[in-house]
N, C-alpha and C positions, 0 to 999 in steps of 0.2 A: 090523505091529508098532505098538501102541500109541506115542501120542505121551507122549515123556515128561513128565515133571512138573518146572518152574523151581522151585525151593526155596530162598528165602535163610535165609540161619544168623545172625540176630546174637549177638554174643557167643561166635562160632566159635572164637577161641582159649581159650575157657574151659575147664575140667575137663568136663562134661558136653558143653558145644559142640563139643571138639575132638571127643569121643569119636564124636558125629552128623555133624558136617560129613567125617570120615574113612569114616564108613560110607555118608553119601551120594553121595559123593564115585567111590564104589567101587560103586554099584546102576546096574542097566542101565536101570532105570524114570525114572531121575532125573537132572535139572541142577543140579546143585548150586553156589548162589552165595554167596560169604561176605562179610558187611562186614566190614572191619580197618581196624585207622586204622593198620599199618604192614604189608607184604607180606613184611619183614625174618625176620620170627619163623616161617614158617611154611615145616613141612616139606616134602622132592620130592612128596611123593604129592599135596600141593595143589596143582599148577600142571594138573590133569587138572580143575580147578574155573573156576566164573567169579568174579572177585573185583573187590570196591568198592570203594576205598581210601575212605576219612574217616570223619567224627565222628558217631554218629546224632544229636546234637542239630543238624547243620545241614542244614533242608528239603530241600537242593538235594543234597545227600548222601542223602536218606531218596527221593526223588524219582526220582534215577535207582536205588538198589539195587531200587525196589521195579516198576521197567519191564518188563511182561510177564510178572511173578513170576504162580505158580498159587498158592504157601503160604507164609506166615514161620510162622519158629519162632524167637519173642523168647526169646533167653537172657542177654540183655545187661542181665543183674543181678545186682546182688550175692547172692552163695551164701552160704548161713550159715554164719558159725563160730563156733565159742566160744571164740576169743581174742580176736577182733575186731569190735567193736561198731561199727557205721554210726553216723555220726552223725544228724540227724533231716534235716541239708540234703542231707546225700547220698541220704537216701530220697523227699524229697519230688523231688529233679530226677528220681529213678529212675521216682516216679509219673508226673509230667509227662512224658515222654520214653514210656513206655508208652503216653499217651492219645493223645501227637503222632502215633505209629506207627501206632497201628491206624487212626486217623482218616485218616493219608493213606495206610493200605494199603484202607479202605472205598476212598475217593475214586480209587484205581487197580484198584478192581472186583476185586482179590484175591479166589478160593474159600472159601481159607480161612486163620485166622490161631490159630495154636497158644500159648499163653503157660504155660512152667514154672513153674507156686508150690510151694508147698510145705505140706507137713502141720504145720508152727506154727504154721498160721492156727485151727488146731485150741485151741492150749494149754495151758491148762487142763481141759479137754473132753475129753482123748486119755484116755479110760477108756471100758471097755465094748467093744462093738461100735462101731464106728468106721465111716462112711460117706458118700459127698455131702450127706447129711440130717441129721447129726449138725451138732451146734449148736457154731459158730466162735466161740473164749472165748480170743483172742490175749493172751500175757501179756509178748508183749517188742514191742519200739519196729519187730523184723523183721518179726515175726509180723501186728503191725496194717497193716504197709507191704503183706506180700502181698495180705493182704485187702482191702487200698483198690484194688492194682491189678485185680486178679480182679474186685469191683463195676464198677470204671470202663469196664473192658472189656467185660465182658458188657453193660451199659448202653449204649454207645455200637455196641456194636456188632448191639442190639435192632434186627431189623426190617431188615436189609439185605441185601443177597448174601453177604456176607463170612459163613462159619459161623465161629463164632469157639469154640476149646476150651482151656479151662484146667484142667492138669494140678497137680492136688497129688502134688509128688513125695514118696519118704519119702526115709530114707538111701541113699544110693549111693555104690558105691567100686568102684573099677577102676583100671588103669593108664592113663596120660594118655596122649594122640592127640599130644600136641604140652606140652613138660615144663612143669609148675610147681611150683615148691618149697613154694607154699603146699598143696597137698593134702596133705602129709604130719602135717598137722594134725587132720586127718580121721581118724576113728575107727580105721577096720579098719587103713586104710593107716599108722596111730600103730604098732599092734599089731605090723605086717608089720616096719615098722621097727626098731621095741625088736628082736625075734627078731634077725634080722641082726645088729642093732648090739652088741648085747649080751647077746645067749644067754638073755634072761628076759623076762618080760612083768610089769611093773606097771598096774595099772590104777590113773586118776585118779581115779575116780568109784565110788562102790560098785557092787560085782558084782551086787548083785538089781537096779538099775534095767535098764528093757527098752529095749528096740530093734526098730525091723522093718529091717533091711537090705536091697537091692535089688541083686543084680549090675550095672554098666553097662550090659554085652549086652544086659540083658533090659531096658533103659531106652533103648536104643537101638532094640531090635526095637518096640516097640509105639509107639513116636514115629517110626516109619517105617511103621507098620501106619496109626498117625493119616492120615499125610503122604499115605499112598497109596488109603485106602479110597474109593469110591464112594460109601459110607451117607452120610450127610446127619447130620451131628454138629454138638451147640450146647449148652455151659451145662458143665458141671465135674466132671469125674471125678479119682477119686482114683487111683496107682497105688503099689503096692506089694504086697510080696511074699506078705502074705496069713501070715507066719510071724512072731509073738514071740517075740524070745533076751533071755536074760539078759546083761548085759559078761563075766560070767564064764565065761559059753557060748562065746560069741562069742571072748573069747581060749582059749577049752578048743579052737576050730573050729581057729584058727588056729596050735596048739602042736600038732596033731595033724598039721596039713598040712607044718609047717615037719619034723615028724619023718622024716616019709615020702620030703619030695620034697629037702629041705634035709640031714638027717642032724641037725638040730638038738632035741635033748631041750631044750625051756624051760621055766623055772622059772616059775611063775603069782605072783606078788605082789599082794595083794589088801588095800584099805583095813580097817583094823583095823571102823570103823564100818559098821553093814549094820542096811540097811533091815526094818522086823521083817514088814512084811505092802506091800509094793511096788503100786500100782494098775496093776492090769492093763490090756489092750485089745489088742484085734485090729482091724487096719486092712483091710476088705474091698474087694475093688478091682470087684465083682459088676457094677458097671455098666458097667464095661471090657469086659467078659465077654458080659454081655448085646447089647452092641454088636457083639458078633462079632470082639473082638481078643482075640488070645492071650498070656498072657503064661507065657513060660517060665522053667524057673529053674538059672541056672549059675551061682550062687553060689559053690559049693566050686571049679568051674573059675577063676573071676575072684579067689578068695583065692590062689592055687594061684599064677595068671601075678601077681599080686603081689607074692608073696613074689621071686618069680623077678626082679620087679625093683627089690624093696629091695633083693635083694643084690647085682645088679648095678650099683645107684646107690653103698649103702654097704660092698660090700666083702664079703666072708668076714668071720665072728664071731669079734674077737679072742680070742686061746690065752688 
């Protein structure tokens, strides 16, 4: 039997972290170790884990999580949302705190080091075919943050043992590994909620703008496909589903699923204002692909255990 592979999570109790460090946690190929700065928060199925108590801003904290590790997968950044704007200090410590890491996961001879960004780095630019080579046109204070991190790291990490891969994520939703009240903020899981709560779906934003949505699953399998491949990987691929919906698809997805599995008929509520000719694009994930990782898609599965747990969080849809 092959020896396993040491994997530290930071940012393991995040919405995406939780959803990886639970899957790693659970693979026979893997060790899975989480930083936390508190052991408190975290479910029975993490004590099958090896775990780091403290801060990643102090050395001697980054020092020992990273003892023996084969791969980090930095998630210990803020996730975007559109309620809540970072401020510029919070992003620049988020930069600094990226460069600390990889530079002392090179200096502990790490294989490989994995860094989630995101498809803002895009911005303005998100029209067309969409790809690694398409031109980064950041339009928010988040957007440029990624893309400082992703330079910095590919940079520093030029020329050494460490292969280093930065993942542009797109949207993703799923149910959480470990609860947080702020996902409910998040798009699809908004939607899943309204149903439940109140038998309708409004949407905020006009129904022609698009979306690529991503199941977690399938954001999980190919960052465990990264985690575990033998190829020799470096420089920045994009993942996502390869699919553009419209908001008003994408709650027609989820008024459909709520009917099925819920018995809930919902009403669609839709902003009087709409977009007359919307810019398209398709986000291609081909070099994913071409690397010989698969990405699957259980999208309508992942709406599905969703719904199933708005309404276990909020209840049967009042009479």
């Amino acid at each position: 039997m092959a020896a396993r592979r040491r994997v530290l999570i930071t940012g393991a109790t995040g919405h995406l972290g939780g959803r990886l460090f639970r899957s790693l946690v659970a693979h026979e190929s893997v060790l899975a170790r989480a930083l936390v700065r508190t052991p408190q928060v975290l479910p029975a199925w993490a004590q099958n884990s090896e775990l780091c108590v403290g801060d990643l801003v102090d050395p001697r904290v980054r020092a020992s999580a990273l003892q023996d590790v084969d791969c980090v997968v930095h998630l210990a950044t803020r996730g975007y949302s559109a309620t809540i704007s970072p401020t510029r200090e919070e992003l620049s410590k988020e930069e600094a705190l990226a460069l600390a890491l990889v530079n002392d996961a090179i200096k502990a001879r790490v294989s490989r080091f994995i860094y989630v960004s995101s498809v803002h780095v895009y911005g303005d630019s998100l029209m067309g075919e969409v790809d690694e080579s398409s031109k980064t046109a950041p339009n928010t204070p988040y957007g440029h943050s990624r893309k400082e991190i992703e330079a910095t790291l590919l940079n520093q990490a030029d020329s050494t043992c460490t292969d280093t891969i930065v993942v542009r994520l797109t949207n993703s939703f799923g149910t959480p590994a470990i609860q947080r009240d702020e996902t409910w903020n998040l798009l699809m899981h908004d939607l899943c909620r309204q149903v439940v709560s109140s038998g309708s779906i409004t949407l905020r934003s006009d129904g022609q703008m698009l979306r690529d949505t991503m199941a977690m699953r399938d954001v999980e399998d190919v960052l465990t496909q990264l985690i575990l491949t033998s190829t020799t990987m470096q420089g920045t691929y994009l993942l996502a589903s390869g699919r553009t919906s419209k908001l008003s698809e994408l709650a027609e997805l989820v008024r459909q699923h709520a009917r099925e599995i819920l018995g809930i008929n919902a009403q669609i509520v839709m902003p009087m204002n709409s977009m007359s000719s919307p810019v398209s694009f398709v986000l291609n994930p081909s070099k994913l692909r071409k690397a010989g990782i698969s990405i699957s898609d259980h999208r309508d599965d992942e709406v599905r255990d969703l719904l199933l747990y708005a309404r276990q969080t909020f209840g049967e849809v009042p009479a």
